[in-house]
C-alpha positions in Angstrom: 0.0 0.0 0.0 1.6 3.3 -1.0 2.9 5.3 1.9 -0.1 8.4 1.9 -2.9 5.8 2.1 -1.4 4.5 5.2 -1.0 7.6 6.3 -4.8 8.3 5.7 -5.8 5.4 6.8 -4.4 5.7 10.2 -6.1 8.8 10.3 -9.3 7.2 11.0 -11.2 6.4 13.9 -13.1 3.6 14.4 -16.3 4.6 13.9 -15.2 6.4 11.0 -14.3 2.6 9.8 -17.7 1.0 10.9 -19.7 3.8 9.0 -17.4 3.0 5.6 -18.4 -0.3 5.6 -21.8 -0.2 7.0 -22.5 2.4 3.7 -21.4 -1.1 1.6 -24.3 -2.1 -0.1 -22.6 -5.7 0.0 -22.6 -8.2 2.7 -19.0 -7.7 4.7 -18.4 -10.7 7.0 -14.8 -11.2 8.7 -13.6 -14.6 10.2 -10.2 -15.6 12.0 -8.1 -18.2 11.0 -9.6 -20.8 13.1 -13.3 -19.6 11.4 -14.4 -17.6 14.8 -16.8 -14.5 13.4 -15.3 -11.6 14.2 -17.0 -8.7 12.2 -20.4 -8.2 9.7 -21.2 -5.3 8.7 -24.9 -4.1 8.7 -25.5 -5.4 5.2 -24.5 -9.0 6.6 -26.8 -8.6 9.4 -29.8 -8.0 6.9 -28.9 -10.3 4.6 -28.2 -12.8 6.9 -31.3 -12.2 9.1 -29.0 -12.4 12.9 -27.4 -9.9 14.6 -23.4 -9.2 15.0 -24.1 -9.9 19.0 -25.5 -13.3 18.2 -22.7 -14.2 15.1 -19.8 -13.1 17.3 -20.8 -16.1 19.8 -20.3 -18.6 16.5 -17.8 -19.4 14.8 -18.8 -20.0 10.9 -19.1 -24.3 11.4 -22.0 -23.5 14.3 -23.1 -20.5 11.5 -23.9 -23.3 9.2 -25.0 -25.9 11.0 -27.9 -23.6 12.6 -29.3 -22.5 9.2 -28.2 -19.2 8.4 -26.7 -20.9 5.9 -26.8 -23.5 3.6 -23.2 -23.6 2.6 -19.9 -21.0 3.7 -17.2 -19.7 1.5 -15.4 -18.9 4.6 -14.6 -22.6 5.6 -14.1 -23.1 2.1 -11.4 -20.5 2.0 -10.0 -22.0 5.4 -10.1 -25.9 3.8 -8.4 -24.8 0.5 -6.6 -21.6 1.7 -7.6 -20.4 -1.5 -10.1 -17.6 -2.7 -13.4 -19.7 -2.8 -16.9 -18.5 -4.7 -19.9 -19.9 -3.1 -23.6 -19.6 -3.9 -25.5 -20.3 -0.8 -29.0 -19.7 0.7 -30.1 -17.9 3.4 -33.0 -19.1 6.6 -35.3 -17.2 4.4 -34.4 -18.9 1.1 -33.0 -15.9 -0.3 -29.9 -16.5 -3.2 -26.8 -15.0 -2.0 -23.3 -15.2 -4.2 -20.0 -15.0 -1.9 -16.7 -14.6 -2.5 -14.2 -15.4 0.3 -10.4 -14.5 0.4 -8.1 -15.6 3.0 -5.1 -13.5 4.7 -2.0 -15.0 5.6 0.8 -13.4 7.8 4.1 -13.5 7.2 4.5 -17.4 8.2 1.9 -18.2 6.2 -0.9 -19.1 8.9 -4.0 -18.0 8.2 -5.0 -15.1 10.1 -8.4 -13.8 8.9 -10.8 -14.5 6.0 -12.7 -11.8 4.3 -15.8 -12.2 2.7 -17.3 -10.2 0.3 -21.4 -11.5 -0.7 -24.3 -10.2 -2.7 -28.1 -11.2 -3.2 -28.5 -12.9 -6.3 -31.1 -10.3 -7.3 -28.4 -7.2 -6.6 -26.2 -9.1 -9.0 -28.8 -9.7 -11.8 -29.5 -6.5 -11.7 -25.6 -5.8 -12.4 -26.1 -8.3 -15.0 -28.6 -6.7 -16.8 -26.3 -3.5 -17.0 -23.8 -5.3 -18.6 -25.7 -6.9 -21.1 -27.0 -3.2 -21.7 -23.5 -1.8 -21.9 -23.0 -4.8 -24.6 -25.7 -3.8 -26.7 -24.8 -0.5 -26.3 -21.4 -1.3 -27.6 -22.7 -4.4 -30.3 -25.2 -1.3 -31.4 -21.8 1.1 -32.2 -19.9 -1.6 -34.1 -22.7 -2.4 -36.3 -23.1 0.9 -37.1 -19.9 1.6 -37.8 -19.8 -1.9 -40.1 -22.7 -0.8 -41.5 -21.2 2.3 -42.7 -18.9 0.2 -45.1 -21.8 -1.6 -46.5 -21.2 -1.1 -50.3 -24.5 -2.2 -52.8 -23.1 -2.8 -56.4 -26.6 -2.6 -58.8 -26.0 -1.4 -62.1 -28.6 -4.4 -62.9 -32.2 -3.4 -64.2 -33.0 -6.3 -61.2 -31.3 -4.9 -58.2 -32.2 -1.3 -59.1 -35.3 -2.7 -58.8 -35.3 -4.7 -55.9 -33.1 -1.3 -53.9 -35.9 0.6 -54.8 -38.4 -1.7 -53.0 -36.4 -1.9 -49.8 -35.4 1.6 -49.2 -39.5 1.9 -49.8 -40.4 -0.3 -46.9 -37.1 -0.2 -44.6 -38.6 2.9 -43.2 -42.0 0.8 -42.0 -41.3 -2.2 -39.3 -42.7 -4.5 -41.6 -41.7 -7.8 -41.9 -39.3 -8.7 -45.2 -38.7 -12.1 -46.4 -35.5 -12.2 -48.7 -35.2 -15.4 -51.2 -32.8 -16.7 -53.7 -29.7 -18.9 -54.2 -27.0 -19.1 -51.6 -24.9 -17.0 -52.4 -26.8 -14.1 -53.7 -26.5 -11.5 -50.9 -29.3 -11.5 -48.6 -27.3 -10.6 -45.5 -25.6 -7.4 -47.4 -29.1 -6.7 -48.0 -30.5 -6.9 -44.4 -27.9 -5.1 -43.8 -29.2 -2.4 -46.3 -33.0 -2.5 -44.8 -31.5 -2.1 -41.3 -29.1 1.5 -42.5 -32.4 2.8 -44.7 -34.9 2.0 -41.6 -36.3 4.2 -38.7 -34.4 2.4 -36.3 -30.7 2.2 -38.2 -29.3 3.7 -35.0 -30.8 0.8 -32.6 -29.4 -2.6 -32.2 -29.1 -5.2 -35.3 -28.8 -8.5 -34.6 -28.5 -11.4 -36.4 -28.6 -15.3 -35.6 -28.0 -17.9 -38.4 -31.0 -20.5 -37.4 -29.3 -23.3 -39.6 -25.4 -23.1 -38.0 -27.2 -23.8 -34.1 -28.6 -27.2 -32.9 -32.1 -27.7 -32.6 -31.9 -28.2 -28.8 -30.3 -24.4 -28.4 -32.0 -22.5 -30.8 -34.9 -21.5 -28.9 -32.7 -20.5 -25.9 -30.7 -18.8 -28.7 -33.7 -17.2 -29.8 -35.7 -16.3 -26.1 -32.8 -16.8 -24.1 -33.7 -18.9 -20.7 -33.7 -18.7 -17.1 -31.6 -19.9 -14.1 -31.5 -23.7 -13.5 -33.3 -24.4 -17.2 -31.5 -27.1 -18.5 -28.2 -29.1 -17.6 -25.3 -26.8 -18.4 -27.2 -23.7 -18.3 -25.6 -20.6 -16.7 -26.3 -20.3 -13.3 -27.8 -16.6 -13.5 -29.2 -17.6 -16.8 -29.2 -15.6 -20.3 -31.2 -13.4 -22.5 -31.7 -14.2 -25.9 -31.5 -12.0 -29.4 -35.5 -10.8 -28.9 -34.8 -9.9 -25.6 -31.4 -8.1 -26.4 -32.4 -6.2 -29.5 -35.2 -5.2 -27.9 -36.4 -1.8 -30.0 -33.9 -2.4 -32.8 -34.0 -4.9 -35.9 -33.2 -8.9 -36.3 -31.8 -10.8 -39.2 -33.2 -14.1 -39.2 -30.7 -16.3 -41.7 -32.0 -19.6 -42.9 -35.6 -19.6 -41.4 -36.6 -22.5 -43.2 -34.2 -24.7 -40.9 -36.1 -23.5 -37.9 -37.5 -26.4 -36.1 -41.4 -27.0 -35.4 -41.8 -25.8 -31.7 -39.6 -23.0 -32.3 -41.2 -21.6 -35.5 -45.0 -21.8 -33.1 -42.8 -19.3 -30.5 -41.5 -17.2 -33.5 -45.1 -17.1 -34.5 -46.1 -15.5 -30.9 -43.4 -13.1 -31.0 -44.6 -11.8 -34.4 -48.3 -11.8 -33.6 -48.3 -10.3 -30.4 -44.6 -9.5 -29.5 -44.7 -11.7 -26.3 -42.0 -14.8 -25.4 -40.7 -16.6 -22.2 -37.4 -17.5 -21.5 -36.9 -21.1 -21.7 -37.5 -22.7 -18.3 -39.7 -19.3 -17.2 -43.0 -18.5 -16.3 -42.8 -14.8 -16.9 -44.3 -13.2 -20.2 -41.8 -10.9 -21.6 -42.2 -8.1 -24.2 -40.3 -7.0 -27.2 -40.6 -4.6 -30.1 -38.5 -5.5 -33.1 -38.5 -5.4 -36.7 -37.6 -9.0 -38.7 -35.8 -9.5 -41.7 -35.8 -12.8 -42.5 -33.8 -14.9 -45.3 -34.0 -18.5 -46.6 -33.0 -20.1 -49.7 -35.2 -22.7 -49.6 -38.6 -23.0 -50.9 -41.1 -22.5 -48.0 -44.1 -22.8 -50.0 -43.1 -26.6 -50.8 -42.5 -26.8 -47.1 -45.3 -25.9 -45.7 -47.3 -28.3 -48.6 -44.5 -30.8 -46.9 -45.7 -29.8 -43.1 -42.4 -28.9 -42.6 -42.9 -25.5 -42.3 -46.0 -23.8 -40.5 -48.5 -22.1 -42.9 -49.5 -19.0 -40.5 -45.7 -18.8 -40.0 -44.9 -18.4 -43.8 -47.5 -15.8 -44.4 -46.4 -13.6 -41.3 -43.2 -13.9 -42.5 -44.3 -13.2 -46.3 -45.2 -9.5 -45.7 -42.9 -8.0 -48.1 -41.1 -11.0 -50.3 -38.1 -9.9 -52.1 -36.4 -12.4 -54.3 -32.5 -11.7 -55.1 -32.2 -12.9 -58.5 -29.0 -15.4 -59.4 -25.4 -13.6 -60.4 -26.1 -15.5 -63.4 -29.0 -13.2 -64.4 -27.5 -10.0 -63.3 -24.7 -10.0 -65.8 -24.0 -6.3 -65.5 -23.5 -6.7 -61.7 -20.4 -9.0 -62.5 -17.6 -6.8 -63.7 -18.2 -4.0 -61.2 -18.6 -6.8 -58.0 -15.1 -8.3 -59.2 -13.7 -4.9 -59.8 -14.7 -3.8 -56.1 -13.4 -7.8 -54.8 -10.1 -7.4 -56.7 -9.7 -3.5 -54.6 -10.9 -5.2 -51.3 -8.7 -8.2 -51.9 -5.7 -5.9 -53.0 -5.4 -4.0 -50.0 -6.2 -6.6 -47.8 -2.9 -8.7 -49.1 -0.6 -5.6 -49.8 -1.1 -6.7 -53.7 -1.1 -4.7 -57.3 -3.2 -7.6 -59.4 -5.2 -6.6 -62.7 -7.5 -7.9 -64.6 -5.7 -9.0 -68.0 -7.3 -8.9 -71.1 -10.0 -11.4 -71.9 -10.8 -12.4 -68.3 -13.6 -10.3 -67.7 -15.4 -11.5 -70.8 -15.1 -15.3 -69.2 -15.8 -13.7 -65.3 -19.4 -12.4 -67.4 -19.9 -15.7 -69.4 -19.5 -18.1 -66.3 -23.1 -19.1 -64.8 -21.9 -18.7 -61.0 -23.7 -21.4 -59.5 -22.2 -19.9 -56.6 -23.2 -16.7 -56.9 -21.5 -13.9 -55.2 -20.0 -15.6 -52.8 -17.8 -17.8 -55.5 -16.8 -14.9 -57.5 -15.6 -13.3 -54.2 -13.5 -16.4 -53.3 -12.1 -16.8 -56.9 -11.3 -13.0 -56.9 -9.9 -13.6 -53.3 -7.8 -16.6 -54.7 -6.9 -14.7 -57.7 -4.6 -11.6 -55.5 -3.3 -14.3 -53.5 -1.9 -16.9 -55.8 -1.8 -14.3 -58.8 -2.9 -17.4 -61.1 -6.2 -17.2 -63.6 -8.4 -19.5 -62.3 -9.5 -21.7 -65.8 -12.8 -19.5 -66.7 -12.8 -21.1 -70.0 -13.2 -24.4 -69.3 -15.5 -23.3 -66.6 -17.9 -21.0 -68.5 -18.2 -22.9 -71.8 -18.7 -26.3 -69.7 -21.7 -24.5 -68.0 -23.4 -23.4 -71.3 -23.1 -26.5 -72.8 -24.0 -29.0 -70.5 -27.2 -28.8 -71.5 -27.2 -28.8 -74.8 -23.8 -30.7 -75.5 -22.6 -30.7 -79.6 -22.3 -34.4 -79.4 -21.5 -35.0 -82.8 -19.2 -32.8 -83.7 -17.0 -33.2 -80.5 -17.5 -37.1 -81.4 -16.5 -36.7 -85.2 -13.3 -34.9 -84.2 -10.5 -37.6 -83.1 -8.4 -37.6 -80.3 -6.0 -34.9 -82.4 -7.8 -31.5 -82.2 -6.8 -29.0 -80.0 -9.0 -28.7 -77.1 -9.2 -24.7 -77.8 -10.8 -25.8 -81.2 -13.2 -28.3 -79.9 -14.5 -25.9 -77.2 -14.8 -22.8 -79.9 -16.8 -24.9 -82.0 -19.3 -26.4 -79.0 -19.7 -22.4 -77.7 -20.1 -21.7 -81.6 -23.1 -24.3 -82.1 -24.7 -23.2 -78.9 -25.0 -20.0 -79.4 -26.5 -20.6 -83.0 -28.9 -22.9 -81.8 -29.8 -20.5 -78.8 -30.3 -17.6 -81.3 -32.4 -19.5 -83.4 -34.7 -20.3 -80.5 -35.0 -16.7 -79.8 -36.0 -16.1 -83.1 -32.6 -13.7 -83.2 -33.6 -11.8 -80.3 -30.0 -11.1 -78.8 -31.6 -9.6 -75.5 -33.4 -13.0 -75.1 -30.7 -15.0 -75.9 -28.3 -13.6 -73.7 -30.2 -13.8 -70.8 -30.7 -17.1 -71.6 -27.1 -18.0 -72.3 -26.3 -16.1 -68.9 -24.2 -13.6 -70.5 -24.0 -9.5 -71.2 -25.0 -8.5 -74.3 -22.6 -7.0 -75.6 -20.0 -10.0 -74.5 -22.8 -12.0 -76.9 -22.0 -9.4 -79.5 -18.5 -9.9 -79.6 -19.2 -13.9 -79.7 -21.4 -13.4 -82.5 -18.8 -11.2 -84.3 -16.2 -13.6 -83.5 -18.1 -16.8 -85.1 -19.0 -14.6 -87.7 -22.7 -15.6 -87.3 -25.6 -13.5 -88.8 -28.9 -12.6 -86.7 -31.2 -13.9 -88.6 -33.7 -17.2 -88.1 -32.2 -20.1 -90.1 -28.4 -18.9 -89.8 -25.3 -20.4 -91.7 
């Protein structure tokens, strides 16, 4: 202890001592080596319903043994000689958390043990202040996330479909986002949540497919002390009760299991959950944004999904189209990837010539999240990944040019082969489009004016019945 708190210490009279700690709001309670009570402050008196002229006759064994309490940190303390952390109960039934740390002289004998407790309820409260401060601080991060959220939609589609959200992000209606995996939808919440009323509240988000069905609901409502095996001691609130007056991004709905899809149901209905293991109602106002790429109208045909649920849910559907549809998102998403990616790894990679015109003709069955990864793996290894191969293996496999690729031998280049299959699909593709190139690069999952340059290229003419 530094010299001028001794000094201020000794400066003190007793009584000037006593009132310090009897103005604790915690439970004080001093023992000697051998356990014999030697001081309580008024909090312990209260909270441990006996008087300091009654404890002083006991040592902390007798203490116990006459049901003041149910267990002692104290003699746990003196048995381990260690700091020991005890939950006990009062003769009134009353929760009380103690901590106990024992003094040693300079031989090492113990000398006193000091105990520092709290009701359970004092400390829940405490609780519930830090989980406010953590909102608090979740709230400022995701705002300051959000800030970097980037929407590339040069696509008629997504112009569209930015349109429609920044329209109903200012209500607290419910959206249901749809599509491939892949496609976006949690950039997209993201959006609805920045554009909303509430863009400066919390914005949560839970991924109902990545948890096990026995914890999603505690996920979900959280749960009370004592609920399951396991389960924290002063128990835990869950995402409805956290982002209370802010937003939620349900991921994956469709994986929600049966009971918890009926509680979901309640909380949309009538904003009212329990805790797992409770008996309290609890309220909460939030705003869902829900996501799934799985089709919940064959669910609920299947009884896998609960009909009321879908059309609560089903407010406001927005379905995020493919990549492969919005070709003239491609080049400006890879552009923005290749920045992110070059900065990230310190690297000065470009785009060479000719592989952005396979980046627009591959179909992207993996949508965004692929072309971020092959851009990713692009800076990193600095290698092309094989977009030919790729792209013209995706628009033929449908329609594969079986004879020709059969007629050629084993001593064709496999450049020539290829040219020829992308040459005879594309024909036959125009031809079903009655020449329509708009049509038939849709179709063909491509820009139009990368069709153009193929149709230059083969030297094909746009008319029905073509050479």
């Amino acid at each position: 202890m530094e010299s001028g708190k001794r000094i201020a210490l000794a400066r003190l009279t007793v009584s000037q001592y006593d009132a310090i700690l009897n103005h604790c709001d915690s439970i004080i309670f001093v023992t000697d080596g051998a356990g014999q009570i030697i001081y309580a402050n008024d909090a312990a008196e209260r909270g441990l319903n006996c008087s300091f002229e009654k404890m002083k006759r006991m040592d902390i064994y007798q203490f116990r043994k006459e049901g003041y309490t149910s267990k002692s940190s104290s003699e746990e303390a003196i048995r381990t000689r260690k700091k020991a952390l005890v939950v006990y109960k009062n003769n009134s039934g009353e929760e009380i958390a103690a901590t106990s740390i024992p003094v040693f002289d300079a031989k090492g004998n113990i000398t006193m043990v000091v105990t520092r407790s709290n009701e359970m309820e004092y400390i829940l409260e405490w609780q519930k202040a830090v989980d406010h401060y953590r909102v608090l601080y979740e709230r400022a991060l995701m705002h300051e996330n959000s800030q970097a959220v980037k929407i590339i939609a040069e696509s008629p589609q997504m112009k569209k479909i930015l349109s429609i959200l920044q329209k109903y992000a200012q209500t607290d209606a419910t959206i249901l986002l749809t599509g491939e995996s892949g496609t976006g939808k949690e950039v997209l919440a993201n959006y609805i949540k920045q554009k909303s009323n509430r863009c400066g509240e919390t914005f949560l988000s839970i991924n109902c497919a990545a948890i096990p069905n026995d914890l999603i609901e505690s996920e979900l409502f959280g749960y009370d002390r004592g609920a399951f095996t396991g389960a924290n001691k002063e128990g835990k609130p869950g995402i409805f009760e956290l982002a209370d007056g802010g937003s939620i991004f349900l991921d994956e709905v469709g994986e929600l299991p049966l009971l918890a899809q009926s509680k979901l149901l309640r909380v949309l209905e009538s904003g009212e959950f329990m805790r797992v293991g409770a008996k309290k109602v609890q309220k909460t106002d939030v705003r869902i944004v829900a996501a799934t790429n799985r089709n919940l109208q064959e669910m609920v045909e299947k009884k896998q999904f609960r009909e009321d649920l879908y059309y609560r849910l089903c407010v406001i559907p927005v379905k995020i189209p493919p990549l492969r549809e919005r070709v003239m998102d491609i080049e400006p998403l890879a552009l923005q990837f290749l920045d992110s990616f070059n900065r990230k790894y310190r690297a000065e990679r470009m785009i060479p010539p000719g592989m952005m015109e396979h980046l627009l003709a591959y179909q992207w069955p993996g949508n965004i999240r692929e072309l971020r990864n092959m851009m990713e793996n692009y800076v990193i290894t600095g290698e092309e990944p094989n977009w030919v191969e790729k792209s013209l293996a995706t628009s033929t496999k449908n329609n594969p040019p079986a004879q020709e690729l059969e007629a050629e031998g084993s001593c064709t280049p496999l450049k020539e082969i290829m040219e020829r299959a992308e040459k005879t699909h594309i024909k036959a593709t125009l031809k079903a489009c009655h020449g329509d190139v708009n049509e038939a690069a849709r179709r063909l999952g491509i820009h139009r004016s990368v069709l153009y340059k193929k149709i230059n290229k083969y030297q094909l003419r746009l008319r029905i019945g073509m050479d």
